[in-house]
C-alpha positions as CSV (number, residue, x, y, z in Angstrom):
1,X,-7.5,-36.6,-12.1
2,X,-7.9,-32.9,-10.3
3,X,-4.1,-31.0,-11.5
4,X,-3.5,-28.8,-8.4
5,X,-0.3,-26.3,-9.1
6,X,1.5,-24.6,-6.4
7,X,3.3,-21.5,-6.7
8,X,5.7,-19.3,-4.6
9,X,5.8,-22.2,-2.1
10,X,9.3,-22.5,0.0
11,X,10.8,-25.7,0.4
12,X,9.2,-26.3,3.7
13,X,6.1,-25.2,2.3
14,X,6.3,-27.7,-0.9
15,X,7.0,-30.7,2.1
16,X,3.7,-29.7,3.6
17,X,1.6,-29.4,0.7
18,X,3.1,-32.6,-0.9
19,X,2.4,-34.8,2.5
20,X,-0.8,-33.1,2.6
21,X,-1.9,-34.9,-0.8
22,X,0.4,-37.6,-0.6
23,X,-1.9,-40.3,0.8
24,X,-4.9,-39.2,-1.3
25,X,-5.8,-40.2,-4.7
26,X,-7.5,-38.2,-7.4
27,X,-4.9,-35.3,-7.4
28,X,-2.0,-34.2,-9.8
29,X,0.3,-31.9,-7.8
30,X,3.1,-29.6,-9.1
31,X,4.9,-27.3,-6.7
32,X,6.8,-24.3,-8.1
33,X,9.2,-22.0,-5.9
34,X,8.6,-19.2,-8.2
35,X,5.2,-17.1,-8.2
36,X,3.3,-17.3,-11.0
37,X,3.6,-14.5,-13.9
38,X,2.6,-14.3,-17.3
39,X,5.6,-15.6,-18.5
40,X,5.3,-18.8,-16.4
41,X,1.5,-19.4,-16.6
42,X,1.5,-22.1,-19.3
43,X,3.0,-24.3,-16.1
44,X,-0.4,-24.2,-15.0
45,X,-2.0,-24.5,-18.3
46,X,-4.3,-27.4,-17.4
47,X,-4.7,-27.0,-13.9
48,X,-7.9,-27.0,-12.0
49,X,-7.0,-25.6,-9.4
50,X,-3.8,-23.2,-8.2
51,X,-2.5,-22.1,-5.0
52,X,-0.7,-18.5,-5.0
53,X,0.7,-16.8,-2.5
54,X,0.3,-12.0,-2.5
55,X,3.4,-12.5,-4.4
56,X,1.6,-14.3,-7.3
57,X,-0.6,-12.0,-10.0
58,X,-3.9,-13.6,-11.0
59,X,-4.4,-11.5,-13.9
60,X,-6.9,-11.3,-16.6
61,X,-4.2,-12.5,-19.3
62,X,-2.9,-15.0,-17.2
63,X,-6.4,-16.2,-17.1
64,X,-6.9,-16.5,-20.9
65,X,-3.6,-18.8,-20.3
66,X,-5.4,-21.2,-17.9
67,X,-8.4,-22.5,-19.9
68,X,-9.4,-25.4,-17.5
69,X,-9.1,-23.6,-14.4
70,X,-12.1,-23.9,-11.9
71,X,-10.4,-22.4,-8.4
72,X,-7.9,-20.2,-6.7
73,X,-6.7,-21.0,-3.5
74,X,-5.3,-17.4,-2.2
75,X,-2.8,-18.4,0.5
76,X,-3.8,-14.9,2.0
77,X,-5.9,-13.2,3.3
78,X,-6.1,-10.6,0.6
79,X,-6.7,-11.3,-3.1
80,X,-6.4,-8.0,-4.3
81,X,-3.6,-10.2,-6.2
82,X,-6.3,-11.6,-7.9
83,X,-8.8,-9.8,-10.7
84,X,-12.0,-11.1,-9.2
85,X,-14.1,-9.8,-12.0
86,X,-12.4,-11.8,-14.3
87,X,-13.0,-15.1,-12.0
88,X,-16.1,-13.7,-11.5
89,X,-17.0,-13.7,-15.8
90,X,-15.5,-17.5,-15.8
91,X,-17.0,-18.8,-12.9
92,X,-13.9,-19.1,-11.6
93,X,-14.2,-19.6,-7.4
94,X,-11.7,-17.4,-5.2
95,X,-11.0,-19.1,-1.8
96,X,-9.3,-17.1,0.8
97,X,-8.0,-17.7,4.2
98,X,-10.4,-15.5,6.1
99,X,-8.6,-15.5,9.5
100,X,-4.9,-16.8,10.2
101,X,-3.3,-14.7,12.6
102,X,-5.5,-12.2,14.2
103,X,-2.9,-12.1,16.9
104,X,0.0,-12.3,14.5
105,X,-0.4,-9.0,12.9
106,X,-2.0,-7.1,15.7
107,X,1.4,-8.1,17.9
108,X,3.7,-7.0,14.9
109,X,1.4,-3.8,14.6
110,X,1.9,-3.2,18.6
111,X,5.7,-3.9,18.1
112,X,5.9,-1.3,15.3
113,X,4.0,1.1,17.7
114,X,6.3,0.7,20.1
115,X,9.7,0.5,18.5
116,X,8.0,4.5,16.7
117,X,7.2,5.5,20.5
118,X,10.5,4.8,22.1
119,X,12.7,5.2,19.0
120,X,14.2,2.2,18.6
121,X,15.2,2.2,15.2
122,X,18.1,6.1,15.8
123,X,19.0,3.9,19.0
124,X,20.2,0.8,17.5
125,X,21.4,2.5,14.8
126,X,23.6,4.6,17.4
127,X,24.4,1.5,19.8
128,X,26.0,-0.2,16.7
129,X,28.5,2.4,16.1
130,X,29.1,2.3,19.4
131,X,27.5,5.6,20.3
132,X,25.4,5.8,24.0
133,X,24.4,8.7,24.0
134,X,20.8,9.3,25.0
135,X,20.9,12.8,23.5
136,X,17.3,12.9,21.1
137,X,16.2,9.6,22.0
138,X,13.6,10.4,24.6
139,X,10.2,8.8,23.9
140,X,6.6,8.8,24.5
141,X,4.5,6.7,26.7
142,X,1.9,4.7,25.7
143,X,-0.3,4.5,28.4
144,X,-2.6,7.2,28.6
145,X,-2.4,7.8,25.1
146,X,-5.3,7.6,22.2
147,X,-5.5,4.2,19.6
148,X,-7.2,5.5,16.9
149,X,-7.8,2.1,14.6
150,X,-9.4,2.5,11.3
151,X,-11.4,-1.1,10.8
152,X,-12.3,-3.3,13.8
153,X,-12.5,-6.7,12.2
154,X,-10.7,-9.3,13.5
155,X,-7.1,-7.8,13.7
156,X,-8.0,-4.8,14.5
157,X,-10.6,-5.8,17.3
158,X,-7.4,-8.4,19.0
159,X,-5.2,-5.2,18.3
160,X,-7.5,-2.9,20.4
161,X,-7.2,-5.8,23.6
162,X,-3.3,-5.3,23.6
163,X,-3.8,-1.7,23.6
164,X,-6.5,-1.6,26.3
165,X,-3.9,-3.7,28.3
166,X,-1.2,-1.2,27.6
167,X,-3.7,1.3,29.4
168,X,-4.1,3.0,25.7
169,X,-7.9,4.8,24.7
170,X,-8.8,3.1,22.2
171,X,-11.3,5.3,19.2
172,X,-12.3,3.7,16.0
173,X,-13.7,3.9,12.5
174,X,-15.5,1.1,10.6
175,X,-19.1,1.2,8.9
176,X,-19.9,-2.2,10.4
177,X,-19.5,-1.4,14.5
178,X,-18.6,-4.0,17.1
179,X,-20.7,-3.2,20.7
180,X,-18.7,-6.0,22.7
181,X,-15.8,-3.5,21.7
182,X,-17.4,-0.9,23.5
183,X,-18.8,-3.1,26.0
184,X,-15.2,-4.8,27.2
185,X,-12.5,-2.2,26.3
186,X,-14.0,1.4,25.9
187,X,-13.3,1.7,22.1
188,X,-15.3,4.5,21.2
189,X,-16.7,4.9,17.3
190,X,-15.8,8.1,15.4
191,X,-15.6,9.8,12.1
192,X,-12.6,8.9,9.8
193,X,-12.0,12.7,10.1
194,X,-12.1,12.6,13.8
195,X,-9.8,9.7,13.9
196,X,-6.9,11.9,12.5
197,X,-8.2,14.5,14.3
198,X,-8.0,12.5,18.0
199,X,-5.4,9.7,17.7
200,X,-2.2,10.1,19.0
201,X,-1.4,6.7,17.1
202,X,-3.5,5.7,14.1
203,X,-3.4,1.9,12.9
204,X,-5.1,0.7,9.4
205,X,-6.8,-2.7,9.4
206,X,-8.4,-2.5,6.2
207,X,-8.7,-4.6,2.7
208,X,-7.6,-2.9,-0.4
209,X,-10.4,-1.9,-2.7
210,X,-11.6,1.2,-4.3
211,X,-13.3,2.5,-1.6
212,X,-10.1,2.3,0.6
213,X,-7.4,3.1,-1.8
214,X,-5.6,6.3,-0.4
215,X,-7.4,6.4,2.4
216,X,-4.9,8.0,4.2
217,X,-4.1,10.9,1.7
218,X,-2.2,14.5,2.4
219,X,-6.1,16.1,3.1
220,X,-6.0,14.0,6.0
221,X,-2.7,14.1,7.5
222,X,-3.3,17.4,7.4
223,X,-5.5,17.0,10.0
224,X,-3.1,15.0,12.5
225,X,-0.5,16.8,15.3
226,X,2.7,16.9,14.5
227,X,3.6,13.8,16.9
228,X,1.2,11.2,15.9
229,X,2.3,8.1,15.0
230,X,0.9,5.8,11.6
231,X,1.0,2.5,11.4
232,X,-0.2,0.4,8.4
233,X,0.0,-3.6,8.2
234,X,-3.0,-3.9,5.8
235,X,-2.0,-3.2,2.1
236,X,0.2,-0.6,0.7
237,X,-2.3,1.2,-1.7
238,X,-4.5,2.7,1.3
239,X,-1.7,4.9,1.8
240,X,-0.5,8.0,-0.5
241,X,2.9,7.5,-0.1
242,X,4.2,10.8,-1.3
243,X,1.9,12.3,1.0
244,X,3.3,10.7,3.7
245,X,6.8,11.6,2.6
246,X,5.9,15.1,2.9
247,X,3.9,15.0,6.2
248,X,7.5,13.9,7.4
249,X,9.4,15.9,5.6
250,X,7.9,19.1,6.8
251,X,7.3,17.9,10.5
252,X,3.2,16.9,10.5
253,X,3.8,13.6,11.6
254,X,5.7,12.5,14.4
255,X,6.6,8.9,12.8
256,X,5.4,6.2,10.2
257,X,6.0,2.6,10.2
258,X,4.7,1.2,7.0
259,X,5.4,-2.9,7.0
260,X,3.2,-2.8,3.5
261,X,3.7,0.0,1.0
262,X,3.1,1.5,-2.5
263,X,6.4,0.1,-5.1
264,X,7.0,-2.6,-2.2
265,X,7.3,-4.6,-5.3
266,X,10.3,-3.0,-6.4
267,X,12.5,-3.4,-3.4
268,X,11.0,-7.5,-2.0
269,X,13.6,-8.9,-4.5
270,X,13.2,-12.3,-2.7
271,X,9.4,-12.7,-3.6
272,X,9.1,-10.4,-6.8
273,X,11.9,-12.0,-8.4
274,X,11.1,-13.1,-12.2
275,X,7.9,-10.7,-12.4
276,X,9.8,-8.5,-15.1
277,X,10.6,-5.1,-15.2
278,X,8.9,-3.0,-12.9
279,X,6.1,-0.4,-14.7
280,X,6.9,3.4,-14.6
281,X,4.2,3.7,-11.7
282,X,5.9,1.2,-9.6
283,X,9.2,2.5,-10.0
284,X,8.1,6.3,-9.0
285,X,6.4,4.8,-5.6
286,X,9.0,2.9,-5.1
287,X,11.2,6.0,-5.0
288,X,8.8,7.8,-2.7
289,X,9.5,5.1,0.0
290,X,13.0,4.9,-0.3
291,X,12.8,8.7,0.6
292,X,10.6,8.1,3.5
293,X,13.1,5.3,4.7
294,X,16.0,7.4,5.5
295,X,14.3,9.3,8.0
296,X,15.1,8.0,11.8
297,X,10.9,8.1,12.5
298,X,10.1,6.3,9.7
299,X,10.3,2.3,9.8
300,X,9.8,0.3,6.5
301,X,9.7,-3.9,6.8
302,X,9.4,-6.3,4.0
303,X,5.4,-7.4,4.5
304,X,6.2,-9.5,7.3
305,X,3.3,-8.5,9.8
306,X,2.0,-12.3,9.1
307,X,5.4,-14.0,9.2
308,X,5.5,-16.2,11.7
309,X,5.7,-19.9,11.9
310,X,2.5,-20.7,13.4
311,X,0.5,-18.6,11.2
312,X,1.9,-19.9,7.6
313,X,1.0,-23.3,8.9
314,X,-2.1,-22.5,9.6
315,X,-2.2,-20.4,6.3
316,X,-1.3,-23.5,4.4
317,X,-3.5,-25.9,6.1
318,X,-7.2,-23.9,5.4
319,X,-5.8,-23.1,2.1
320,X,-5.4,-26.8,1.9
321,X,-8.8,-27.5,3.0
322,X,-10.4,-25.0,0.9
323,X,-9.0,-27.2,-2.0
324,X,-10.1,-30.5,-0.9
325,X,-13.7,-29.0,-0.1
326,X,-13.9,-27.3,-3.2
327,X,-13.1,-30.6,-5.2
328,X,-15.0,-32.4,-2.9
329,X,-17.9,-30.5,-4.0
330,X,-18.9,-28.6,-0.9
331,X,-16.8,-24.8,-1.3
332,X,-15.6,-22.6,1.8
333,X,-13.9,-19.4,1.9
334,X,-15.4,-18.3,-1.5
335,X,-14.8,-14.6,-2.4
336,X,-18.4,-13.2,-2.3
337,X,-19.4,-13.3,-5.8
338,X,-17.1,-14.9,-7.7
339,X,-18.5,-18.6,-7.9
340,X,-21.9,-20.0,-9.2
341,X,-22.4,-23.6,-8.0
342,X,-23.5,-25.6,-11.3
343,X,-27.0,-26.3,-11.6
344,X,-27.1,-30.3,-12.4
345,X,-28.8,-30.8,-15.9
346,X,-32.7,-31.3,-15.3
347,X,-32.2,-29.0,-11.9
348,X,-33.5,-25.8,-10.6
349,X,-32.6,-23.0,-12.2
């Protein structure tokens, strides 16, 4: 019998998981509303496999508290969640969701633009207190202005379409270049430097890793005008909050919409509920984006770029599938790296 645990799962999602097993034999399922912590892991204490949502911390400790696990299902795309060098040591396979909802994000990323550009969030604010007036609520337009994306994967690439149908120029940074980018919508390939330098709007589609961690840091806003726009819907460590805070604060940056952001933790009660008291570190960057909040051209949302019915079900059903085929002996999605498939006794080695 494979023991599958669930955690951070809804009650909607629990029904779907649950049918999605329910006519097979072979699997022991437990479905938990809460995400997994150190102080919960012995739930999962002889589980093969887990599913965990961003919400869930796949730690090295909660690791040493899972002795029989073989797989993670990340119900993500990310798994910086995860310590992957710790699966990696145990042999321990990472399965991701590697594509969802292109179009999900890249529309919520567009929407964010948009609602920066024409100042939505001063005018609803003023509308309901029943204030009209237009007074400091002219905007920009879009068309005619410069995209400047930093990574064209597959976000970022559906993200450049809508902006090319906006009438935007679209420039970009990634190491690994796209010519049918080029080819069907202009986007032209710069320096990360020359992105800042360029874009009038600049829009991050990149993992978290060390490489990418403060990407966008205070050497490079100081490189921007004072009205362009930053957008990030990838993962809050690629931006230097404080820096950010201070571009606004002294006028460098015309606005920031940040639906993913350092000490996010802190303030998602509703998913980080039960992990425990918030490190020092946490609680300081959590601070910094409370300050950048009260500014009218700053708009802060709760990680909900992917939110949207269509893409959690789809979420769900490859991370599904990525169980079964894992199980089933034939594994999909794996993490680069963290999985070795057995060598059967008397086999190659």
């Amino acid at each position: 019998m494979t023991k599958l645990v669930f955690f951070g799962l809804d009650e909607h999602e629990q029904d779907v998981v649950r049918d999605a097993f329910a006519r097979e034999s072979g699997y022991d399922i437990e479905l938990h509303s809460e995400p997994l912590t150190i102080e919960n892991a012995s739930l999962a204490g002889d589980a093969d496999g887990i599913g965990v949502f961003v919400t869930s911390h796949v730690t090295r400790e909660v690791l040493d508290r899972l002795p029989s696990l073989k797989m993670v299902a990340a119900v993500s795309t990310g798994f910086d969640n995860i310590d992957v060098d710790a699966c990696r040591e145990r042999n321990i396979a990472v399965c991701n969701v590697p594509h969802y909802g292109e179009a999900t994000v890249a529309e919520f990323a567009f929407g964010l633009i948009l609602a920066l550009a024409r100042k939505f969030r001063p005018m609803f604010a003023r509308t309901a207190r029943g204030d009209f007036s237009r007074t400091g609520l002219q905007g920009m337009d879009l068309n005619g202005k410069t995209l400047g994306l930093i990574g064209t994967g597959r976000i970022g690439s559906h993200l450049a379409r809508i902006a090319h149908g906006a009438g935007m120029n679209v420039v970009a940074y990634d190491p690994h270049q796209k010519p049918a980018l080029t080819e069907e919508y202009g986007v032209r390939y710069l320096s990360l430097d020359d992105i800042f330098r360029q874009a009038d709007v600049i829009s991050l589609h990149v993992p978290y890793t060390k490489d990418t961690h403060h990407l966008v840091n205070a050497e490079r806003l100081h490189l921007t005008r004072d009205t362009t726009l930053l957008i990030n819907t990838s993962r809050g460590g690629v931006v230097d909050t404080r820096a950010v805070a201070t571009a606004l604060n002294e006028g460098r940056l015309g606005g920031v919409a940040l639906d993913t952001f350092e000490g996010e933790e802190v303030w998602i009660e509703e998913e980080f509920a039960g992990a425990g008291e918030p490190p020092a570190a946490e609680l300081k960057e959590a601070l910094e984006s409370f300050a950048i909040l009260h500014s009218d051209r700053a708009i802060l949302s709760p990680h909900n770029a992917f939110n949207t019915r269509e893409a959690l079900e789809r979420i769900l059903a490859t991370s599904i599938e990525n169980i079964r085929a894992f199980f089933a002996g034939n594994p999909q999605n794996v993490v680069a790296g963290t999985y070795r498939v057995p060598v059967p006794a008397g086999g190659r080695k």
